[in-house]
ROFIZA-409689 format. One record per atom (N, C-alpha, C): x, y, z; residue in one letter. Coordinates in pm, whole numbers, padded with zeros to 5 digits, always signed. Example, Ala and Ser with C-alpha at 12.3 -4.5 7.8 and 13.67 -1.06 7.14 Angstrom:
2
+01319-00569+00780a+01230-00450+00780a+01320-00330+00780a+01285-00225+00708s+01367-00106+00714s+01290+00003+00787s
This chain:
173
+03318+18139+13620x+03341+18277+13659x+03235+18363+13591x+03199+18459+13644x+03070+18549+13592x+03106+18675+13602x+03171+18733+13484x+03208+18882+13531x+03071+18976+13545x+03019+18926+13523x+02871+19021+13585x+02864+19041+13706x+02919+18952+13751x+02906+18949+13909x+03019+19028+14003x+03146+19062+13930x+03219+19126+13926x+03236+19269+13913x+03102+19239+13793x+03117+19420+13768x+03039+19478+13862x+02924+19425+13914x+02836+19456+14061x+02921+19519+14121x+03011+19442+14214x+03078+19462+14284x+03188+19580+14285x+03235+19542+14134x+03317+19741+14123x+03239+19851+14105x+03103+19812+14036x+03030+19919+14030x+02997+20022+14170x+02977+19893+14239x+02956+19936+14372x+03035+20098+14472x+03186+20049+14450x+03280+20062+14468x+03369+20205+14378x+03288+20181+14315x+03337+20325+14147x+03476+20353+14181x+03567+20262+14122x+03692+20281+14148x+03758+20359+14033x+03836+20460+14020x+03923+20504+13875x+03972+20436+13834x+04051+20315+13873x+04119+20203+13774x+04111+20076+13856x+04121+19986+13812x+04088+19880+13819x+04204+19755+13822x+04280+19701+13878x+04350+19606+13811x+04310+19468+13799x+04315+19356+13703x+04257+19229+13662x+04408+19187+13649x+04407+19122+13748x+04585+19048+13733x+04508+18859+13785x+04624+18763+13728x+04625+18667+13678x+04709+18656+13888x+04660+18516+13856x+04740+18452+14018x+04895+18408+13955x+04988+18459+14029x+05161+18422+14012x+05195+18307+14107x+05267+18214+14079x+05300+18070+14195x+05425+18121+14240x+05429+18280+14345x+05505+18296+14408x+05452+18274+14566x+05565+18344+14658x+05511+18283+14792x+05486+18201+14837x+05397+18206+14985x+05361+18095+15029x+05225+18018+14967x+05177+18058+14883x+05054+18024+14784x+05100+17883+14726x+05268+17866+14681x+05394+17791+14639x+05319+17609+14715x+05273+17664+14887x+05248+17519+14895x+05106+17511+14896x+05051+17552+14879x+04875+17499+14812x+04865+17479+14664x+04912+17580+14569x+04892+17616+14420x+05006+17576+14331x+04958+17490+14206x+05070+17493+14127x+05110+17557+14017x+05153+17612+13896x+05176+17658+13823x+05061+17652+13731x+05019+17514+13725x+04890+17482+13677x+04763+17583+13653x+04789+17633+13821x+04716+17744+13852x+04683+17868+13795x+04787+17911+13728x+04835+18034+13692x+04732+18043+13533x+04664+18129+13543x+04610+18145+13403x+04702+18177+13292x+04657+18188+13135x+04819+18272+13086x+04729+18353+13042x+04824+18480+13059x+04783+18653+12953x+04629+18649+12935x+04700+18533+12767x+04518+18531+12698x+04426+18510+12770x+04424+18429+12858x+04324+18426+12972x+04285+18506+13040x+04344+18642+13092x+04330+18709+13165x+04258+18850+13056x+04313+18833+12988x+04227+18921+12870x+04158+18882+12846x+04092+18756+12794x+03971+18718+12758x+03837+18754+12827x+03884+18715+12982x+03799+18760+13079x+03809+18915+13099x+03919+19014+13097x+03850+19117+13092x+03780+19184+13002x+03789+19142+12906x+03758+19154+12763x+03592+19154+12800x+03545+19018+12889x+03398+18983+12887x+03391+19120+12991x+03437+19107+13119x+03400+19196+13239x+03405+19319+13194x+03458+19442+13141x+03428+19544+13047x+03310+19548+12967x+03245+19486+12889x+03091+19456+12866x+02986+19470+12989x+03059+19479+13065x+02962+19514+13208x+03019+19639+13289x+03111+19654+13219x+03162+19814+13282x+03092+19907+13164x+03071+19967+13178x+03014+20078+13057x+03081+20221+13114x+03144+20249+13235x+03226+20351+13259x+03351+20344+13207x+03366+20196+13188x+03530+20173+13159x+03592+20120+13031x+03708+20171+13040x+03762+20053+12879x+03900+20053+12962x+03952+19886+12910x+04060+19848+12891x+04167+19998+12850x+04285+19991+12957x+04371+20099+12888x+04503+19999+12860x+04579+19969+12965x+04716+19872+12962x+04707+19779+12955x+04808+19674+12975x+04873+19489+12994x+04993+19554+13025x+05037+19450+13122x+05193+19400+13160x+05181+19273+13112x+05206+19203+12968x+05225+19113+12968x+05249+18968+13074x+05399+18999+13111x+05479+18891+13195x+05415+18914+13339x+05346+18984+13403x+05291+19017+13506x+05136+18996+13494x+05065+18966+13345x+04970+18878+13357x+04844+18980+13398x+04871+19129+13372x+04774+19199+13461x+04754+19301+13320x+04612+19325+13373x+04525+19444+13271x+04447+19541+13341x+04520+19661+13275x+04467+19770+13380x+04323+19803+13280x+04229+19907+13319x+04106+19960+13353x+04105+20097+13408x+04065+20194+13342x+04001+20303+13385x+03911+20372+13367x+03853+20440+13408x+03725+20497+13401x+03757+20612+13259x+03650+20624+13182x+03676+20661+13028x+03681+20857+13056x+03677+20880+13160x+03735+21019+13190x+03863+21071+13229x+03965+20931+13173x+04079+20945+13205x+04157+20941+13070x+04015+20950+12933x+04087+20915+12787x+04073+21068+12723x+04189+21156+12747x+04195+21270+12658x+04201+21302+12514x+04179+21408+12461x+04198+21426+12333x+04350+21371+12316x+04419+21361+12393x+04607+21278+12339x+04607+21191+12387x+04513+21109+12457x+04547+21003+12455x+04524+21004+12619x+04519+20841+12659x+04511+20782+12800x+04642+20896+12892x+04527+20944+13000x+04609+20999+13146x+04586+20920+13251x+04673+20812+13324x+04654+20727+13363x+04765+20690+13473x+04856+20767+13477x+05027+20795+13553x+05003+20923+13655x+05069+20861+13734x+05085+20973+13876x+05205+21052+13870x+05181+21200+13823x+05339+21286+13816x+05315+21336+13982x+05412+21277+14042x+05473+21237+14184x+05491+21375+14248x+05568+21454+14141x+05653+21575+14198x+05502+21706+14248x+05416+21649+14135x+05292+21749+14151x+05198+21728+14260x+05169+21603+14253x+05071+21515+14390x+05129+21584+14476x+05246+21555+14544x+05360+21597+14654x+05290+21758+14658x+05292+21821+14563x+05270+22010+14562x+05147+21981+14584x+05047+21935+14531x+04925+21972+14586x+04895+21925+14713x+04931+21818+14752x+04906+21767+14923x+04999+21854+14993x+05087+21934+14968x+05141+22026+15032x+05065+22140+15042x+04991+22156+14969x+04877+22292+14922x+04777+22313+15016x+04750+22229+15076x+04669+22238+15211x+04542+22270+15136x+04532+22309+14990x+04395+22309+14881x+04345+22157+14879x+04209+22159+14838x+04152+22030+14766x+04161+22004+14631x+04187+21898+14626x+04226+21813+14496x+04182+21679+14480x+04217+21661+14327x+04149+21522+14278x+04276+21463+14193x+04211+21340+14142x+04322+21284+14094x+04330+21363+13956x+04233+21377+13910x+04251+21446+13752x+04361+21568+13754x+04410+21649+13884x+04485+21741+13884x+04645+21669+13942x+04652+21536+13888x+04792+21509+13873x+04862+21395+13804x+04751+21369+13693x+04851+21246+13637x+04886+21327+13493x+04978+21231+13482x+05027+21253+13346x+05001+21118+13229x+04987+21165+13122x+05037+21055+12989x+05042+20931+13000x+04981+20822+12973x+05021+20725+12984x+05102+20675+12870x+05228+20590+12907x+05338+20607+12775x+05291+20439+12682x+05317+20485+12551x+05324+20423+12496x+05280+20268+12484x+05432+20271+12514x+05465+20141+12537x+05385+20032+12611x+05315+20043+12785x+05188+20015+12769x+05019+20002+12748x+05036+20103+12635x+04880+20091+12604x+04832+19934+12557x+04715+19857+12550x+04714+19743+12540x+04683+19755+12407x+04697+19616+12366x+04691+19634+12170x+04861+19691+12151x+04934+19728+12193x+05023+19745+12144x+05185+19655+12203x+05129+19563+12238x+05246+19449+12353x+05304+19537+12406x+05380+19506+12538x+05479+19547+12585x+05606+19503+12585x+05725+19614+12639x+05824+19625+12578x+05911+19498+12591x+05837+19444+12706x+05903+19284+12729x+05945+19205+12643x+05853+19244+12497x+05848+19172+12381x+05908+19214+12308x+05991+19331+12314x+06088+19391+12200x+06229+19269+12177x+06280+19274+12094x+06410+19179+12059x+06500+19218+12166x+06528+19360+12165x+06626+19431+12285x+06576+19336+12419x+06484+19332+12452x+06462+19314+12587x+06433+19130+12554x+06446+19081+12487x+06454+18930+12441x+06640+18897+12478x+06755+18984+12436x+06849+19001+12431x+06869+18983+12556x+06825+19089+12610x+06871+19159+12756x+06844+19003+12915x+06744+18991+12857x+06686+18875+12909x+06792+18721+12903x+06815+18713+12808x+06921+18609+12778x+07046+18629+12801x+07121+18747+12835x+07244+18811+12841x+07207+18743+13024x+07132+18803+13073x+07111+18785+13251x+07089+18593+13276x+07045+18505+13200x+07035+18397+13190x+07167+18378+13188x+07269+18344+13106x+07401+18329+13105x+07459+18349+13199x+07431+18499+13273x+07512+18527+13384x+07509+18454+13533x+07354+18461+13507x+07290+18376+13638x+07345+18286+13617x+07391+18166+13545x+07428+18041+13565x+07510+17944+13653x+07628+18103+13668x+07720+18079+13776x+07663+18137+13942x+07717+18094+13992x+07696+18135+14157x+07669+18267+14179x+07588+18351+14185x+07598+18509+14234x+07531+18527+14453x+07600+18649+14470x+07544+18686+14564x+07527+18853+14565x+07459+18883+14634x+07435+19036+14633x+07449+19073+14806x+07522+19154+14822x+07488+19200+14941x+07368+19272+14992x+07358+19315+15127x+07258+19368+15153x+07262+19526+15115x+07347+19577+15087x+07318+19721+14997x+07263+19750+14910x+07267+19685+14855x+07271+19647+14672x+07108+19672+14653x+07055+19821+14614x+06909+19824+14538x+06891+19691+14434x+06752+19655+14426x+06718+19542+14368x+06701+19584+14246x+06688+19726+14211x+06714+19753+14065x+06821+19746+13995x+06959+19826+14064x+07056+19760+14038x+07122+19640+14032x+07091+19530+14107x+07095+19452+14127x+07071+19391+13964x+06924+19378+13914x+06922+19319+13800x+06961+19382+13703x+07043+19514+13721x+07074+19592+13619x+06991+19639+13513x+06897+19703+13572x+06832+19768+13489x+06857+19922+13422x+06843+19913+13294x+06884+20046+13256x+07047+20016+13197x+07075+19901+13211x+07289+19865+13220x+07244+19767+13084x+07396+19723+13066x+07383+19614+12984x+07395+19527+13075x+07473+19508+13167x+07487+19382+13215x+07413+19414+13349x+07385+19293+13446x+07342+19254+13526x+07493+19287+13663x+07420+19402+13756x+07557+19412+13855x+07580+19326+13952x+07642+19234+13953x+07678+19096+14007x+07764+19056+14035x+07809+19014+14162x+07954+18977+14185x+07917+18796+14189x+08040+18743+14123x+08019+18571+14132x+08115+18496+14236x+08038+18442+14247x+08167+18398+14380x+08307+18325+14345x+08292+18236+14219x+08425+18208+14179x+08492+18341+14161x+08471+18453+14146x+08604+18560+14083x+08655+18607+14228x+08785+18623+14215x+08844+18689+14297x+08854+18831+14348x+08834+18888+14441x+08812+19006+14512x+08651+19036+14481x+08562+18986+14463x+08451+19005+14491x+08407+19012+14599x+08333+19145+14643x+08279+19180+14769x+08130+19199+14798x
């Protein structure tokens, strides 16, 4: 792999952010690719790590760890407080309503914390080590979800538990 050859190509392109994500053995990819496939994290950092040496507009801002991906933005997105790198939704919405011209710099907000890179993400907190193992247990038994059921709720996010009906319990709908 030659991230030189890479950075050509975004250079080309002058994108504001960038994503460097790792291949997942989901889908239909499932019957060509095996897990094998899948680089881990460090891998995917390493290499952006090199490909940034050929960005000179850009630095590394995030990681999603478990998602294997490292974001990139252009270094006019690093304020005196820190990385602006988030889309505040409610404002975009007002200015494309504005029938004015606009840019992206007139609507993101803060990028939080939690993923700036160098600092893991929250995946890695004990809480969410917990939370993770609490939904393992549950899964064990039979679940179904209907077709209503948001997929956020669904894994219960934001809950302690996972909202799940099992099919052994009675009156589950």
């Amino acid at each position: 792999i030659l991230p030189e050859k890479y950075a050509e190509l975004i250079t080309l392109g002058s994108p504001d952010f960038i994503e460097v994500k790792a291949y997942m053995h989901v889908g239909p990819s499932q019957q060509r690719l095996s897990k094998d496939n899948m680089p881990m994290h460090e891998e995917v950092v390493v290499f952006s790590k090199q490909l940034v040496e050929f960005l000179p507009e850009y630095e590394i801002v995030s990681e999603h760890i478990p998602s294997r991906v490292i974001m990139f933005a252009k270094k006019k997105y690093k304020q005196v407080d820190g990385w602006h790198t988030w889309i505040d939704f409610d404002k975009f919405e007002e200015l494309a309503l504005s029938g004015k011209e606009f840019g992206s710099d007139d609507y993101l907000r803060k990028t939080p914390q939690v993923g700036l890179s160098g600092k893991g993400s929250k995946e890695r907190g004990e809480e969410f080590k917990r939370k993770i193992e609490a939904k393992k247990k549950a899964l064990e038994l039979p679940i179904f979800v209907d077709e209503e059921t948001q997929e956020m709720e669904f894994y219960g996010e934001g809950n302690e538990k996972p909202k799940v009906a099992f099919l052994d319990s009675p009156g589950s709908n």
